[in-house]
C-alpha positions as CSV (number, residue, x, y, z in Angstrom):
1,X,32.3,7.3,6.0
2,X,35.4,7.1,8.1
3,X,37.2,9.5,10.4
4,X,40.6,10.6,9.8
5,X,43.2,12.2,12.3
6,X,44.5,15.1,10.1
7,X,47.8,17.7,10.6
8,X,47.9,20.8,8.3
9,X,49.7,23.8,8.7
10,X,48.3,27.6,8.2
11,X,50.0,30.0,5.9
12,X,51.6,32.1,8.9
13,X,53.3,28.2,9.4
14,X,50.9,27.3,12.6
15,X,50.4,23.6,13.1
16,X,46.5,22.4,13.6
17,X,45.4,19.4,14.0
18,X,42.2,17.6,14.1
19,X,39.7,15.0,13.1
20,X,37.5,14.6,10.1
21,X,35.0,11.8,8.3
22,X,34.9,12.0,4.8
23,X,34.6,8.7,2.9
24,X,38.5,9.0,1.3
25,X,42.1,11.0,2.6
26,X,41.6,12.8,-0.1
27,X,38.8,14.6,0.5
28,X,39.8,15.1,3.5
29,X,43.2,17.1,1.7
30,X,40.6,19.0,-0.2
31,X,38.8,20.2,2.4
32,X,41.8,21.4,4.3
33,X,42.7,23.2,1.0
34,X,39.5,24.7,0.7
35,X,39.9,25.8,4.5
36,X,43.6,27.4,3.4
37,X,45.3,24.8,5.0
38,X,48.2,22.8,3.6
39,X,48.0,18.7,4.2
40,X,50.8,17.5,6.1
41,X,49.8,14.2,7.2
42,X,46.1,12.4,6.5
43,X,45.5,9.2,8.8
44,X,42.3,6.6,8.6
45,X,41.6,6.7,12.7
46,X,41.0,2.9,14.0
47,X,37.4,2.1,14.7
48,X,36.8,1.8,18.5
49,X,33.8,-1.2,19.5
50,X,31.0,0.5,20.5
51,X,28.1,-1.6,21.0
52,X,24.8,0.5,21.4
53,X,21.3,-1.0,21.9
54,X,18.9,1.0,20.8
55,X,19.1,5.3,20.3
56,X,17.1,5.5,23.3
57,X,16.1,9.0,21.9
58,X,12.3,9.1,22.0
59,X,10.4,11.1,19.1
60,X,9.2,14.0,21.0
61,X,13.1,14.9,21.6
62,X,13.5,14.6,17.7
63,X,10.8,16.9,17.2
64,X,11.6,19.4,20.0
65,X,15.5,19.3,18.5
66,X,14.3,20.0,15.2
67,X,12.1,23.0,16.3
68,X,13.8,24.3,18.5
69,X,17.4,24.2,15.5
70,X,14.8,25.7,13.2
71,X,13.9,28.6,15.5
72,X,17.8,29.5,16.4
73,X,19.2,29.3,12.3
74,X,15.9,31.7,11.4
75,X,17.2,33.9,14.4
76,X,20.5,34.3,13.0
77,X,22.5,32.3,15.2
78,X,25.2,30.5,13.9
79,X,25.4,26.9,12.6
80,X,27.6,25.7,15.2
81,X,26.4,27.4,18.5
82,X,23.3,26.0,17.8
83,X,24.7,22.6,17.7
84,X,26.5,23.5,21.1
85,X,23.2,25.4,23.0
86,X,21.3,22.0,22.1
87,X,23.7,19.3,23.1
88,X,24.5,20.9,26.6
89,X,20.9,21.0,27.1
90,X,19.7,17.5,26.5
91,X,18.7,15.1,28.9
92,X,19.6,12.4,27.0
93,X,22.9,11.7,27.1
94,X,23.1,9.8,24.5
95,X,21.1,12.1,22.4
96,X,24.1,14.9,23.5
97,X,26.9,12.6,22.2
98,X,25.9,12.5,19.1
99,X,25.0,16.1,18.9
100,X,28.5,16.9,20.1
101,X,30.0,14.3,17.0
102,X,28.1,16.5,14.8
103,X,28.9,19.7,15.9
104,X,32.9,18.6,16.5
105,X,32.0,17.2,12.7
106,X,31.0,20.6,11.4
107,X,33.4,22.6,13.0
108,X,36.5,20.5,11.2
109,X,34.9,20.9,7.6
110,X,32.3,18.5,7.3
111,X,28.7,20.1,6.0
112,X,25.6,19.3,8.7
113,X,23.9,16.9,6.4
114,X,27.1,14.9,6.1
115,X,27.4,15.2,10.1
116,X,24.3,13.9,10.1
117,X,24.7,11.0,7.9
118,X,27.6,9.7,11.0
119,X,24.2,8.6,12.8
120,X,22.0,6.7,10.6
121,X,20.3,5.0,13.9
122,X,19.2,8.5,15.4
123,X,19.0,10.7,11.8
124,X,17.3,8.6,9.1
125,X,17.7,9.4,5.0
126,X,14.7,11.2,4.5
127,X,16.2,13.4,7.9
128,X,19.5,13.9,6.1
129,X,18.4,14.2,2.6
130,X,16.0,17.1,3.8
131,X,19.0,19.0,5.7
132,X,21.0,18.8,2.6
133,X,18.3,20.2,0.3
134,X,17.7,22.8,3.1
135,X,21.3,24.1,3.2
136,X,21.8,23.8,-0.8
137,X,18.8,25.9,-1.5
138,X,19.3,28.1,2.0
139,X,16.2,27.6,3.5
140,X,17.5,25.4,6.6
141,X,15.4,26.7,9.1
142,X,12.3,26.4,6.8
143,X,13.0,22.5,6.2
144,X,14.0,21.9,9.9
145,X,10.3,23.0,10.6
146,X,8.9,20.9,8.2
147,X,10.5,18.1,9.5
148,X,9.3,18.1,13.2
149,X,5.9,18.5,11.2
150,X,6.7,15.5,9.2
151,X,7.6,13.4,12.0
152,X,5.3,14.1,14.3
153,X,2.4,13.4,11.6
154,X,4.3,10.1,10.6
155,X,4.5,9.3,14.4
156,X,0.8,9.8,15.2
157,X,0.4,7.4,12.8
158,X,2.5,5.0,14.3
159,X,0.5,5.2,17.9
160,X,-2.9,4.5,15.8
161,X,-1.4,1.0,14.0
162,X,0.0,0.0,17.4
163,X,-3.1,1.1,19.1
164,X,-5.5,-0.7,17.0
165,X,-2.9,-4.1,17.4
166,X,-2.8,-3.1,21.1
167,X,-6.5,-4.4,22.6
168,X,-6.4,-7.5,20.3
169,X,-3.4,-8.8,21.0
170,X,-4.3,-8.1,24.7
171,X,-7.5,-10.4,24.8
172,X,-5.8,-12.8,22.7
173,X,-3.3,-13.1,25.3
174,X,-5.2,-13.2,28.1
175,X,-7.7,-15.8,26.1
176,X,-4.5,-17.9,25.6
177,X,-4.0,-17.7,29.1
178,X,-7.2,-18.9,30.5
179,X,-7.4,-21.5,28.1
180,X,-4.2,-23.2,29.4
181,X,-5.6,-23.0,32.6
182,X,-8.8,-24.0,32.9
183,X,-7.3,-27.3,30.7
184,X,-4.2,-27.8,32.9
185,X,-6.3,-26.7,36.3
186,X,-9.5,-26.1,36.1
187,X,-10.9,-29.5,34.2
188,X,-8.8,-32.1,36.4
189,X,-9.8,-30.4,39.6
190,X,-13.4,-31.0,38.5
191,X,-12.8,-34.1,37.1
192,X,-11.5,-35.5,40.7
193,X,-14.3,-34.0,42.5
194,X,-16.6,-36.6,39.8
195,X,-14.8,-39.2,40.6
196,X,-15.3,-38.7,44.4
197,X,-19.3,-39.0,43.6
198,X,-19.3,-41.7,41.8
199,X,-16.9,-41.8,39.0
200,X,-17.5,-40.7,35.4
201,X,-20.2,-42.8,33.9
202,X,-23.4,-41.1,33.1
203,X,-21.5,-37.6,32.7
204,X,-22.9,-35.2,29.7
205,X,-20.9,-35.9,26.4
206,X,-20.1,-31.9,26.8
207,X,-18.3,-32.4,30.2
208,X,-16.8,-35.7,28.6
209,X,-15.2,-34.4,25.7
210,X,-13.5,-31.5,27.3
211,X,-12.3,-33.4,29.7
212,X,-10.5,-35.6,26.9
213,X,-9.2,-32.4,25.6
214,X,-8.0,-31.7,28.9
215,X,-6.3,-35.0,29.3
216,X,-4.4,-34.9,25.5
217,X,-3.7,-31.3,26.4
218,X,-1.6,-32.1,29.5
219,X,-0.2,-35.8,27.9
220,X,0.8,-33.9,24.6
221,X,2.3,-30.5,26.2
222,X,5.6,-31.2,25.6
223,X,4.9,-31.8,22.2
224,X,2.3,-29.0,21.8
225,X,4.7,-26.6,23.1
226,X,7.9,-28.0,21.0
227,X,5.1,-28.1,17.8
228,X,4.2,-23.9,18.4
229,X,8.4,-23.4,18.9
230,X,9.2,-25.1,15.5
231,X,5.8,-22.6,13.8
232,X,7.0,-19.7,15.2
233,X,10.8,-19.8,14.7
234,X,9.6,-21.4,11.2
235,X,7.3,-18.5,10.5
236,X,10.2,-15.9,11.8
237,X,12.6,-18.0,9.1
238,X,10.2,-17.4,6.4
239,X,10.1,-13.5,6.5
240,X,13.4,-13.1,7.3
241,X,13.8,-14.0,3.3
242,X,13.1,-11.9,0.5
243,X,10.3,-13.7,-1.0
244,X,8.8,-15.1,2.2
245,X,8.4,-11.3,3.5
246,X,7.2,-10.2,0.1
247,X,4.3,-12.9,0.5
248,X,3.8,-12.0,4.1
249,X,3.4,-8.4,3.1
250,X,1.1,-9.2,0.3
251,X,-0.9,-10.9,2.8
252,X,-1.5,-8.0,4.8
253,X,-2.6,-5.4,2.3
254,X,-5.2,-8.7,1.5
255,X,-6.4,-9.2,4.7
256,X,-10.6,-7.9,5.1
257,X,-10.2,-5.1,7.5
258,X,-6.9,-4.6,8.5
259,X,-5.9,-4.6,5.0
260,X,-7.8,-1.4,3.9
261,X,-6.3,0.3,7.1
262,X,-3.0,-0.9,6.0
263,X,-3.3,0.2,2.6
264,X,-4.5,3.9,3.9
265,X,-1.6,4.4,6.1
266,X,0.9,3.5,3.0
267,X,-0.8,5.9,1.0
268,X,-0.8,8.6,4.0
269,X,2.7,7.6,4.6
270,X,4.0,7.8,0.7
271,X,2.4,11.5,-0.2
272,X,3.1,12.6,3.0
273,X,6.8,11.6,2.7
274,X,6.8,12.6,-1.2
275,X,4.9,15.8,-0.4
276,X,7.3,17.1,2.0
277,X,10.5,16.5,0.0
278,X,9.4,18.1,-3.1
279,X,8.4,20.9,-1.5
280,X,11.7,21.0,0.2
281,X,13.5,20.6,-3.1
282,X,14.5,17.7,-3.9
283,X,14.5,16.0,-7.1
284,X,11.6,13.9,-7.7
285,X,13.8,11.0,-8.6
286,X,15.6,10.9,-5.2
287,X,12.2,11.7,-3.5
288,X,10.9,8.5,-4.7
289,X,13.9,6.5,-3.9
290,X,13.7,7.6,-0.4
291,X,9.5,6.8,-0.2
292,X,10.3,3.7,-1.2
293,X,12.9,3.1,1.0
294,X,10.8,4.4,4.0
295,X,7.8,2.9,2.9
296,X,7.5,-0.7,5.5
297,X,5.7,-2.7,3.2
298,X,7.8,-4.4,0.0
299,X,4.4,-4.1,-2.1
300,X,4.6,-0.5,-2.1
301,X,8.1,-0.4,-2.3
302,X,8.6,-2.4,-5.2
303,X,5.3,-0.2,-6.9
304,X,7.1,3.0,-6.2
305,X,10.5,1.7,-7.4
306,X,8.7,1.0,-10.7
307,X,7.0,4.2,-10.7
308,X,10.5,5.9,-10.3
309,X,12.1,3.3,-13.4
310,X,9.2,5.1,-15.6
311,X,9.5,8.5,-14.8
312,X,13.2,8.2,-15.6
313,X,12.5,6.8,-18.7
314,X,10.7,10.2,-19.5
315,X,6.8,9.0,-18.3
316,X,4.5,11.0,-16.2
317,X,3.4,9.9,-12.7
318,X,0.0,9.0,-12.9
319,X,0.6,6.5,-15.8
320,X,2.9,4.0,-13.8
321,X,1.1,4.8,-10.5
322,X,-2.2,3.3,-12.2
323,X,-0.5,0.6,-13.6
324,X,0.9,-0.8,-10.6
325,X,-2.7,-1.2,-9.1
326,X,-1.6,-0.7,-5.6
327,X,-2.9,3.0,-4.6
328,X,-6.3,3.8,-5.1
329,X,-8.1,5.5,-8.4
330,X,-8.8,8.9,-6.5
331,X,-4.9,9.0,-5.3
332,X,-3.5,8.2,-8.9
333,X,-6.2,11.0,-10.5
334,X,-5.5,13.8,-8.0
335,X,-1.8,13.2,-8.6
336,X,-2.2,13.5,-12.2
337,X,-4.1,16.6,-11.8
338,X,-1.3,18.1,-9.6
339,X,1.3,17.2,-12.1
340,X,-0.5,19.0,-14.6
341,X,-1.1,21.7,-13.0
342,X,2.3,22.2,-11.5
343,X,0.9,21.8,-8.0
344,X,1.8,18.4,-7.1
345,X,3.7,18.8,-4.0
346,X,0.4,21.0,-2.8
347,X,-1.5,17.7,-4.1
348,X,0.3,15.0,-2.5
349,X,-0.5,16.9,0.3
350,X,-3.9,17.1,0.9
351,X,-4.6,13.7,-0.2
352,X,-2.2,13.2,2.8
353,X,-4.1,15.0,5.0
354,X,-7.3,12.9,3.6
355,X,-5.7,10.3,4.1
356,X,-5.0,10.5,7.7
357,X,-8.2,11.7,8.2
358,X,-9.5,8.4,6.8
359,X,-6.8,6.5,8.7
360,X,-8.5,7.7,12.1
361,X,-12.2,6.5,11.0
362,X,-10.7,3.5,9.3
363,X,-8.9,2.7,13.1
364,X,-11.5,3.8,15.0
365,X,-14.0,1.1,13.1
366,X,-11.9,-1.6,13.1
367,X,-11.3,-1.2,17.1
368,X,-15.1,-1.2,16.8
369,X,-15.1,-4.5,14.9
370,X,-12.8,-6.2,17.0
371,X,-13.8,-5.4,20.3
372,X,-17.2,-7.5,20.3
373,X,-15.8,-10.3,18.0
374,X,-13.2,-10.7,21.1
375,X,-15.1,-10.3,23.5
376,X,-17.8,-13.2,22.3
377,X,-15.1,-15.5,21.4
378,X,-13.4,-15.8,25.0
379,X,-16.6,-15.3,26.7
380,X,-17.6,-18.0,24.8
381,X,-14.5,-19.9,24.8
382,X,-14.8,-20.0,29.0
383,X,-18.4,-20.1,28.9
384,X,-18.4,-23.6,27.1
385,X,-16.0,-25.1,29.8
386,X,-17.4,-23.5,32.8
387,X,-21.2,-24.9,31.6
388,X,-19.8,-28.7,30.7
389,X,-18.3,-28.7,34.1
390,X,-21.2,-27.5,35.8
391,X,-23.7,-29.5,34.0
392,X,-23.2,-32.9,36.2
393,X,-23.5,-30.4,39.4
394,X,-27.1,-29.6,38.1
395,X,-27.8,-32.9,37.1
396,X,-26.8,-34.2,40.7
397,X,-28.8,-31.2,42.1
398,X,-32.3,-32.7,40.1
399,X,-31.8,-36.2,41.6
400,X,-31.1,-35.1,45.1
401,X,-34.7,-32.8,44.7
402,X,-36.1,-36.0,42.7
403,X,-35.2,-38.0,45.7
């Protein structure tokens, strides 16, 4: 998709001109046609650098755009003044920009799902292909409803995955933390305050061996630290690759508890994202290639691609679905049942909405699981050093009482 700078002339002999993205000149001579305008000159606009970090356009103003469009096209107001009402509006700026492109996009020929398709970092496929199923089957204010559903469902499960990472990562951290200095700080302080009563003979083989830690810890830091650099960059290396993600991502769905929450939320995510575009129209074909492409796991991905290379080939659903041994027995039956019954976007979703119940309780127990398994192993971690550095203090403490 480029822009080009386009003159034309009308039919009383008025010259416009203007500016239109269309992937060829050609089209763009077509559309000018179709507009009752004859081509007069068709010229591929240079591409300005425009570096942008980010959208910086938070969900909730997705989901209030899309509501609030919805709500204006099922009041009757035209496409464009919409477009216009909304942009002036926003607080983001950037968010207004590119609601401007798109209504500056619309207004010289362009459809709104092809204005949307300009801004792949703020409007994602399953966005666009939704619009254009919307305006083909003129029922744009429907779909643009059941998107800000859609997204808000798909973002509240978002906040649970980073919630339940959230804590653990958090005492891990903080462990981590600690760790380095009670060895670096902690143990040598200690260690001098021995010496100063007497030296370190007759010290518990507790208090001696984590104060050997202590001293390889501080001797080998350099080393230590240039060690965990080389893992981490290595590890980043490995799934950056195709098959290194692949096994990475096989990992996961393996892994005893976070697994089974991770395989819940692909299975919320997949109906959910498959219910809602068949209901909106679109062909089941295309609705698969865009759950796969949306789906943030290559396992699934690569299952529904070969559930999509079946049902091309004239299959039903369910067959490949159970084949690929990825999605559980109840998912693949009730999908088979709302294939035959000619319900299945009503299927996919409730076994969504299952789903995401199950994703909550599934969450909540593993937050459950975690917290206590945490909390033993850095209270235990810190326990062990404080109680080998404090056992020569009792020790002293008898033989002053002894004495």
């Amino acid at each position: 998709m480029a822009d080009f700078a386009w003159e034309a002339r009308t039919r009383g002999g008025e010259v416009r001109r203007g500016v239109m993205s269309a992937e060829t000149s050609d089209l763009v001579e077509q559309r000018l046609r179709q507009q009752q305008l004859t081509p007069v000159a068709v010229k591929r606009k240079a591409q300005a650098l425009k570096i942008q970090l980010g959208t910086g356009i938070g969900i909730k103003e997705l989901v209030t755009f899309t509501r609030l469009f919805g709500t204006m096209i099922d009041a009757g107001l035209p496409l464009v003044q919409c477009l216009e009402i909304l942009s002036s509006q926003q607080s983001n700026k950037y968010f207004g920009e590119v609601l401007r492109d798109v209504k500056n996009s619309v207004e010289q020929g362009s459809t709104f799902s092809d204005a949307l398709r300009r801004h792949p970092k703020v409007f994602d496929e399953l966005f666009v292909n939704l619009v254009q199923a919307g305006e083909l089957g003129g029922i744009l204010d429907t779909i643009m409803n059941r998107l800000s559903i859609y997204i808000e469902k798909r973002q509240k499960l978002i906040r649970q995955v980073r919630g339940a990472m959230t804590y653990p990562m958090i005492v891990i951290v903080i462990a981590a933390v600690l760790l380095v200095v009670m060895l670096t700080f902690v143990i040598p302080a200690f260690e001098g305050m021995f010496k100063d009563f007497g030296g370190k003979q007759g010290l518990p083989a507790l208090t001696q061996m984590m104060m050997a830690i202590s001293h390889g810890f501080i001797d080998y830091l350099p080393f230590i630290a240039i060690v965990v650099g080389v893992v981490v960059f290595g590890v980043m290396y490995i799934y950056r690759q195709p098959k290194g993600k692949l096994a990475f991502h096989r990992t996961f769905l393996k892994l005893p508890i976070m697994g089974n929450v991770l395989r819940k939320i692909a299975v919320a995510r997949f109906t959910r994202t498959l219910g809602t575009l068949l209901q909106s129209g679109v062909p089941i074909l295309d609705a698969l290639d865009i759950c796969a492409r949306t789906a943030g796991n290559l396992v699934i991905e690569a299952a529904i691609f070969y559930v999509r290379q079946k049902i091309s080939e004239g299959k039903n659903m369910g067959e490949p679905l159970a084949e690929v041994k990825v999605f559980p027995d109840m998912v693949v039956q009730m999908i088979s049942v709302g294939e035959q019954t000619g319900a299945l976007d009503q299927m996919l979703n409730k076994v969504a909405d299952f789903y995401e119940e199950e994703t909550d309780i599934a969450v909540a127990a593993l937050t459950s699981a975690l917290e206590p398994i945490l909390m033993v192993g850095v209270g235990g971690m810190v326990g062990i050093v404080m109680v080998s550095m404090y056992l020569p203090i009792f020790s002293m403490a008898g033989n002053i009482k002894a004495d």
